[in-house]
matplotlib code that plots the C-alpha trace (Angstrom):
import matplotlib.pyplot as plt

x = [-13.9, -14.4, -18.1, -18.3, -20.8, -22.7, -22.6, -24.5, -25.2, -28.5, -31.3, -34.0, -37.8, -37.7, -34.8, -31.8, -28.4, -26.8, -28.8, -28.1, -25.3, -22.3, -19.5, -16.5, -18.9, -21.4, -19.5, -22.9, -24.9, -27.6, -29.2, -27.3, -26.4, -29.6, -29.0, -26.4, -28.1, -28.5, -24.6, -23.6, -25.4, -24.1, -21.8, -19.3, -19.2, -18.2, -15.9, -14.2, -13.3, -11.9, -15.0, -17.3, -20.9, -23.2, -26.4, -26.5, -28.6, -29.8, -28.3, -25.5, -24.9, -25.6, -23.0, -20.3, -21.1, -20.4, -17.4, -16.3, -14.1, -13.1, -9.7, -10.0, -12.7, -13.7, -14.7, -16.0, -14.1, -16.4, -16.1, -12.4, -13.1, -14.5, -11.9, -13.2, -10.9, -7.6, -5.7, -4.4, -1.8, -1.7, -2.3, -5.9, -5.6, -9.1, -12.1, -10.6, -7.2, -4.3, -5.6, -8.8, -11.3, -10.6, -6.9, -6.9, -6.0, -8.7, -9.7, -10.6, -12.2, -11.2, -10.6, -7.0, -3.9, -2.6, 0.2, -0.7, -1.0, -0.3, -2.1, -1.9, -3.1, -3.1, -4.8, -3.3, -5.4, -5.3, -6.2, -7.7, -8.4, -9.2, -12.7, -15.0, -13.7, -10.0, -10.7, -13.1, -10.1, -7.2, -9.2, -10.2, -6.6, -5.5, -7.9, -6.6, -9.7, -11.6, -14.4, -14.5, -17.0, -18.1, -18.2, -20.0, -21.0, -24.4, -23.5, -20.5, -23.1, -25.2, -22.7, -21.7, -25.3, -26.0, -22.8, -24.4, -21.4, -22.6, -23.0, -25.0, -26.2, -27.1, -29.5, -30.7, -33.9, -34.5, -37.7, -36.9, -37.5, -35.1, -37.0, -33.5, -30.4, -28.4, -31.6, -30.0, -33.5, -34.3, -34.1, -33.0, -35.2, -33.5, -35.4, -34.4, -30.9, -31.3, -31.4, -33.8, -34.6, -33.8, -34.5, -35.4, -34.6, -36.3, -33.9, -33.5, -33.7, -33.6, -34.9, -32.0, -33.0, -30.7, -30.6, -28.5, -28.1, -29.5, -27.3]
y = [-15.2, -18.2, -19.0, -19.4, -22.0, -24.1, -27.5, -30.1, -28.1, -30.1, -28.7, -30.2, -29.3, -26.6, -24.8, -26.3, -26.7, -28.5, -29.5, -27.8, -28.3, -28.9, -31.1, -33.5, -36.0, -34.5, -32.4, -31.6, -31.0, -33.3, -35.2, -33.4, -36.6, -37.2, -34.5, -36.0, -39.4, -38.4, -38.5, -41.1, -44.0, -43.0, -45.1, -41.6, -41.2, -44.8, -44.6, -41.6, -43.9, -46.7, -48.7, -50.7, -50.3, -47.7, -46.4, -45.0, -43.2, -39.2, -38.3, -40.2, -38.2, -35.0, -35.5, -36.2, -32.9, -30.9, -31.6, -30.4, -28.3, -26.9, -25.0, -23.9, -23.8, -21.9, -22.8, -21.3, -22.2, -24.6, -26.2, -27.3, -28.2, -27.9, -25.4, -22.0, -18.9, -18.4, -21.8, -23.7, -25.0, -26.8, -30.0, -30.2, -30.8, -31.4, -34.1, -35.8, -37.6, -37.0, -37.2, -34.7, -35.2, -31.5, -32.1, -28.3, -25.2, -24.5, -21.1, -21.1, -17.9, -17.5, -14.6, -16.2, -16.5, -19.6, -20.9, -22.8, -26.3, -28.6, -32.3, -35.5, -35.2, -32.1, -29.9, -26.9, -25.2, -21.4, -19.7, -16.2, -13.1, -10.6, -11.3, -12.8, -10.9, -11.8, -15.1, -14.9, -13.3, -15.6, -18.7, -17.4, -16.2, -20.0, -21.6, -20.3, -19.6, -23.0, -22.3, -22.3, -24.3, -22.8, -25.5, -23.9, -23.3, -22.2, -18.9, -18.4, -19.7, -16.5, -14.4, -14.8, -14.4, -11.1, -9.8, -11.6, -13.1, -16.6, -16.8, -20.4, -22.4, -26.7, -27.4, -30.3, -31.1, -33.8, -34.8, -34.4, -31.9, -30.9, -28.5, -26.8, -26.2, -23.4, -21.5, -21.0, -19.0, -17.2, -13.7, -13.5, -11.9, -14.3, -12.7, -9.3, -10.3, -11.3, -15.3, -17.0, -20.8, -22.3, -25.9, -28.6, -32.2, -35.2, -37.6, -41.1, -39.3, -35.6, -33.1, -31.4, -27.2, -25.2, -21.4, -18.3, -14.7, -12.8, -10.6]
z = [-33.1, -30.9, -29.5, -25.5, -24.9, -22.4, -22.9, -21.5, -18.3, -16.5, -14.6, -13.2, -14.0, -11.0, -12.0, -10.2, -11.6, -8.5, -5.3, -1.9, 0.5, -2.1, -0.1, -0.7, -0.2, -2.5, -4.9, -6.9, -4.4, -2.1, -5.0, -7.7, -9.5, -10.8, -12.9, -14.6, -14.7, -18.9, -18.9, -16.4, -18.9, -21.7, -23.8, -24.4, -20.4, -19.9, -22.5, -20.9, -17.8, -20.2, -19.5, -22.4, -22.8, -22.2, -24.0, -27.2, -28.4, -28.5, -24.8, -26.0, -29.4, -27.8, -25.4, -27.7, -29.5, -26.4, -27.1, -30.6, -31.3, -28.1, -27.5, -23.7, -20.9, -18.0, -14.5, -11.7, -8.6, -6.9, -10.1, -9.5, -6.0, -2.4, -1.3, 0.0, 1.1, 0.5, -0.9, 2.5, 0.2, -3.2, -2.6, -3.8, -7.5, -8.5, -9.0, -11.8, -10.5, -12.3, -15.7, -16.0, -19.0, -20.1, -22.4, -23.2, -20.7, -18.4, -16.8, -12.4, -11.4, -8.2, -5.7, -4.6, -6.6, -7.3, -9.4, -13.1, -12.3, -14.9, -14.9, -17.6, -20.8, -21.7, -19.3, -17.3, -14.6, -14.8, -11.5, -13.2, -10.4, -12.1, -13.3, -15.6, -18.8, -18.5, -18.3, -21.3, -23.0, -21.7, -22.7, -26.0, -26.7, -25.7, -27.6, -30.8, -32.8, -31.5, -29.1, -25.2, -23.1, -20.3, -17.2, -14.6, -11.9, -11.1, -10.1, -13.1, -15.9, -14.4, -13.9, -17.7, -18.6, -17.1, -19.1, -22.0, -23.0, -23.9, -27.3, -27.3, -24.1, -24.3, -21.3, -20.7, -18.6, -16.4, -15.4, -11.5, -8.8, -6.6, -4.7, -3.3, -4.5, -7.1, -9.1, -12.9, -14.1, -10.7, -11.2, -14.7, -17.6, -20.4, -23.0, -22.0, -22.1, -25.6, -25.8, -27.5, -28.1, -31.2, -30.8, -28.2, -29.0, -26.5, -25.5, -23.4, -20.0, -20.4, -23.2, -24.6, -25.2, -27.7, -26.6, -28.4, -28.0, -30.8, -32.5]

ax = plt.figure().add_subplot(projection="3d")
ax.plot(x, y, z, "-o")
ax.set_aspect("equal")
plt.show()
C-alpha cells in the first residue's frame, strides 16, 4: 500500500508551522516565509519557476526527494487558498497560476462542495467533504500504488497525526523564532501516538528530522 508522508513541511525552533494572521497578502502567515527560506534558495525551487541557479547542496537534495514517487496529495483547505465559508463562486483557482507544481490529482478538505477543477500540467483539484479518511482513501486509490504527500496545513498535518495515519513525516527546522503563529507539537504526545525519530541530517539553513510511526 502507498505511504502518506510529510514532506519538507518547516517549522521554526518554537514550534510554528506558519506565522499568525494568514492573508492574500501573506498566504503563510506574518513572517512565515522564513520558514521556507531552505527552499526558496535552492537550485530545485528555482528550477521549478524556469529560473537558473540556485544552491545546491543538502537543502537542495533533500528537497528534490520530497518529491519521489508521488501519485496524489492532500491538502487542507487553507492550503489551496484564502477563501473561508461556503465558495462565493469558482473563480479562485489557487496560489500557483494556471500551471500548479503538483502534476498529479490533489485532495482539498473542505466543509463546502465544489466541482473538480482541472489546471495545466497534470493536476486536478478534488474538493473532498466527507473527512479526513476519504480523502486518505480517494488519493491513495488515485495514486495507483505510488505514495501520497501530505501538504498541509498546520491544523490537517495534526489532524492526520492524532488518527495516526502518517506513516513517515520530513521536518525541517529553521533556526528562527516566530513566537506566534499555527503550533504543530502543542498538545500532542508524539511518542504516545507512536512516531519515533529515525534520523536528523544538518543542512545549509535548516536541519532536516526524519520521523515514522512504528509498526
Amino acid at each position: 500500500m502507498s505511504k502518506l508522508l510529510v514532506r519538507s513541511f518547516a517549522v521554526s525552533l518554537d514550534g510554528f508551522g506558519a506565522g499568525p494572521d494568514q492573508s492574500l497578502e501573506n498566504p503563510l502567515g506574518v513572517r512565515g516565509p522564513e520558514l521556507m527560506e531552505w527552499f526558496f534558495h535552492s537550485q530545485f525551487w528555482n528550477a521549478m519557476h524556469g529560473k537558473d541557479g540556485g544552491e545546491t547542496g543538502t537543502d537542495n537534495s533533500i528537497a528534490e526527494r520530497g518529491f519521489d514517487n508521488l501519485g496524489a496529495w492532500i491538502l487542507g483547505r487553507n492550503m489551496f487558498g484564502p477563501v473561508r465559508g461556503p465558495w462565493p463562486d469558482e473563480s479562485w483557482r489557487g496560489w500557483w497560476g494556471d500551471e500548479p507544481p503538483y502534476h498529479t490529482p490533489v485532495f482539498v478538505l473542505t466543509h463546502h462542495a465544489r466541482k473538480p477543477l482541472v489546471m495545466e500540467g497534470g493536476t486536478t483539484f478534488y474538493f473532498v467533504t466527507d473527512g479526513i479518511a476519504s480523502a486518505l482513501a480517494q488519493a491513495r486509490e488515485a495514486a495507483n500504488g505510488r505514495d501520497v504527500r501530505l501538504g498541509g496545513g498546520v491544523a490537517t498535518v495534526r489532524e492526520y497525526l492524532r488518527a495516526r495515519l502518517i506513516d513517515e513525516l520530513h521536518l525541517a527546522v529553521r533556526p528562527v523564532l516566530l513566537g506566534s503563529g499555527e503550533a504543530l507539537f502543542s498538545g500532542l504526545d508524539w511518542h504516545a501516538l507512536g512516531y519515533e525519530c529515525t534520523k536528523s541530517v544538518a543542512g545549509e539553513r535548516a536541519t532536516h528530522v526524519f520521523l515514522q510511526r512504528r509498526q
